[in-house]
N, C-alpha and C positions, 0 to 999 in steps of 0.2 A: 487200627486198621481192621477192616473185616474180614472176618476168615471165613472161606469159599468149602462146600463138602470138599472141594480138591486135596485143596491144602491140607483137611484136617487129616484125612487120611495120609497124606504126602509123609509128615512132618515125623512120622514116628523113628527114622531110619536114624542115627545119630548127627546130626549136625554136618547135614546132607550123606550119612551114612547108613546103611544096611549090615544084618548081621555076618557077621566079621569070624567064622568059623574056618581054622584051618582047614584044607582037604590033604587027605593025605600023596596027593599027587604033586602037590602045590611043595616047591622050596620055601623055608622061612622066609619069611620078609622082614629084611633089613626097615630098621628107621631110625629116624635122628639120633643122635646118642646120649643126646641130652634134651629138654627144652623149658626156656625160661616161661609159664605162662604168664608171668605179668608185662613181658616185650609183645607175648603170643597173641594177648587181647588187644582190642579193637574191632575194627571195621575190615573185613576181607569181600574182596569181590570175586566169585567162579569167574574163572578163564577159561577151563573146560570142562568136560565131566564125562564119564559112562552116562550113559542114557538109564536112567531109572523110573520106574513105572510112579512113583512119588514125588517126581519132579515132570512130570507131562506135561502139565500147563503150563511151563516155564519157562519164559524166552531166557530168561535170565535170574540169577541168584547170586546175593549176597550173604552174608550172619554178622555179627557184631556178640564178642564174646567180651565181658565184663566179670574182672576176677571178685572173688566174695572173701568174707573176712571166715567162715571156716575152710578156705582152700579146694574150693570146688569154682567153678565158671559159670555163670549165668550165659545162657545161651540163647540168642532170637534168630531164627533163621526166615529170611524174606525171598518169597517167592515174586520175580518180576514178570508180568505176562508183558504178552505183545501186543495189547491194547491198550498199554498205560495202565491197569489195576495192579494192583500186589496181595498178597495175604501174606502174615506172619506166624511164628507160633513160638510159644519161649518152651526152654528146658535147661538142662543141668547137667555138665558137663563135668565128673570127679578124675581123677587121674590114679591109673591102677598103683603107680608106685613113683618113687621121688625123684624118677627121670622124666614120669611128666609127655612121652611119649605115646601112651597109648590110652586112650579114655573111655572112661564108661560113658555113652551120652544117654541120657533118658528126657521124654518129655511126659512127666507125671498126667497131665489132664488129657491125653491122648488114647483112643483103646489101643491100639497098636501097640503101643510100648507097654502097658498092660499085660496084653494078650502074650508079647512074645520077650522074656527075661533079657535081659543085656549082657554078654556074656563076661564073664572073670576075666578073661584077657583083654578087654575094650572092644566099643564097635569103629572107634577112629582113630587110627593108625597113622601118625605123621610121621612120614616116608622122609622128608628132607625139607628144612628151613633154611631163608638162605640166612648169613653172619647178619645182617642187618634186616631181619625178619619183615622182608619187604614182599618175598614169597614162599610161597610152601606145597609141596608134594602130601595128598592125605588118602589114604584106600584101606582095603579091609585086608587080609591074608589071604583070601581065595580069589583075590585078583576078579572079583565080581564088579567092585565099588572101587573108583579113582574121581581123584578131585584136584583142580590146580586152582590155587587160590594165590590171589595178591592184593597189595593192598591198594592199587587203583585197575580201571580195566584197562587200560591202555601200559601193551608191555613191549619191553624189547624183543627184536626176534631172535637174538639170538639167547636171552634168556628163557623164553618158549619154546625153543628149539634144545638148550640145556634142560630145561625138564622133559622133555619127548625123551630125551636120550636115557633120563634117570629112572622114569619108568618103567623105559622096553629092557634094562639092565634087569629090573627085578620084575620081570615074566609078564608085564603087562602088553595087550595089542593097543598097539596106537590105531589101529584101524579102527577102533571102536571107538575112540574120541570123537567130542562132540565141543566146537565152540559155543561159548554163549554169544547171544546178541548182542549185548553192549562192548565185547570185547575188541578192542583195536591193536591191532599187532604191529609194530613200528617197522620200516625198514630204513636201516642206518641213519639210526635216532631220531628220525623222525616219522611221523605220519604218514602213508602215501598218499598224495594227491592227485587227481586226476590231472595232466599237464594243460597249461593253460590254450586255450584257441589261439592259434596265428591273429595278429593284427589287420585286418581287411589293409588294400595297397590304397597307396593314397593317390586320389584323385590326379589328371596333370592338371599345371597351371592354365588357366582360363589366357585367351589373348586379349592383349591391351585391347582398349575401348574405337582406340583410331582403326586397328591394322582392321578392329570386324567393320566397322562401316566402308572401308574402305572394302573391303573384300563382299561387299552385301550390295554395292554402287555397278552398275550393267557396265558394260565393256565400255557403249556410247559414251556413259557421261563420267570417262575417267579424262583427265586433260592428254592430249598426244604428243608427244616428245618435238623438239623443235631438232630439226636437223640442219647443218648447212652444207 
């Protein structure tokens, strides 16, 4: 794919992530307690996001994380516009420690990730997986950067409404959420669809072929009743 000035500068934040510095106002943030990365990899679609100045262009975004044989992630994160284009960019995804929860992301060919070190504690922080790593909570500590990922766009709501709940728990605003464009939010497991249009009423029956000529014949030339 080709990469757009956008993108190149977008892509430096960790795997749609920004640096991930505790504030000291900010409570710890909680995250997963464990996490498998080789369930972790594949193909995730954003459902939503904080608005980030590196994802601008972007009606919507996916990544596709592919695990490496030294235990690091290959990382490509795709930027989807709203005209049908995309740009992508690969990087490298290590894990601070053997829980696997918090990662260092870097994208080496980038200045951006250059310019600005990745910090010792991860810049991508997964918040909550679910058992059957279908979706995931990911943000930074200073509650700057949030991301809801799954691995189709189309979700339940009441599973999008379970991660609204898991974020505002650990100090994030939901007001600041941002759906993506491809995402479709189910209501009671299905799709919503616009309700169908009523049926136009059906026409009446036309009358028999006699009653109209009879009725189209002048009064004169109807025959007249015989009386006695």
């Amino acid at each position: 794919m080709k990469l757009y000035p956008l993108s190149i500068s977008l892509l430096a934040a960790a795997l749609f992530s920004s640096c991930a510095t505790q504030t000291q106002s900010a409570k710890p943030l909680k995250t997963a307690a464990s996490v498998d990365l080789k369930r972790y990899s594949g193909t995730w679609f954003e459902i939503a996001r904080y608005p980030k100045w590196f994802q601008s262009g972007c009606n919507s975004a996916k990544a596709e994380y592919s695990p490496k044989k030294d235990g690091t992630i290959k990382v490509v994160n795709i930027c989807l516009r709203g005209d049908g284009s995309s740009s992508s960019i690969e990087g490298v995804a290590k894990p601070v420690d053997a829980k696997a929860n918090r990662l260092q992301v870097s994208f080496p060919n980038n200045w951006y990730t250059k310019a600005i070190p990745v910090s010792k504690e991860g810049n991508y922080w997964i918040i909550d997986v679910s058992p059957d790593y279908r979706r995931a909570i990911v943000g930074t500590p200073d509650r700057r950067s949030l991301w809801f990922l799954s691995r189709s766009p189309v979700i339940a709501t009441k599973d999008f409404e379970a991660m609204k709940a898991t974020a505002t728990e650990q100090g994030f605003d939901m007001s600041n959420l941002r759906i993506d464009g491809h995402t479709k939010i189910e209501s009671r497991g299905r799709v919503a669809k616009k309700p169908a249009a009523p049926a136009p009423p059906k026409a009446a029956p036309a009358p028999p072929a006699k009653a109209k000529a009879a009725a189209a014949r002048p009064a004169s030339a109807r025959p007249e009743k015989l009386t006695h």
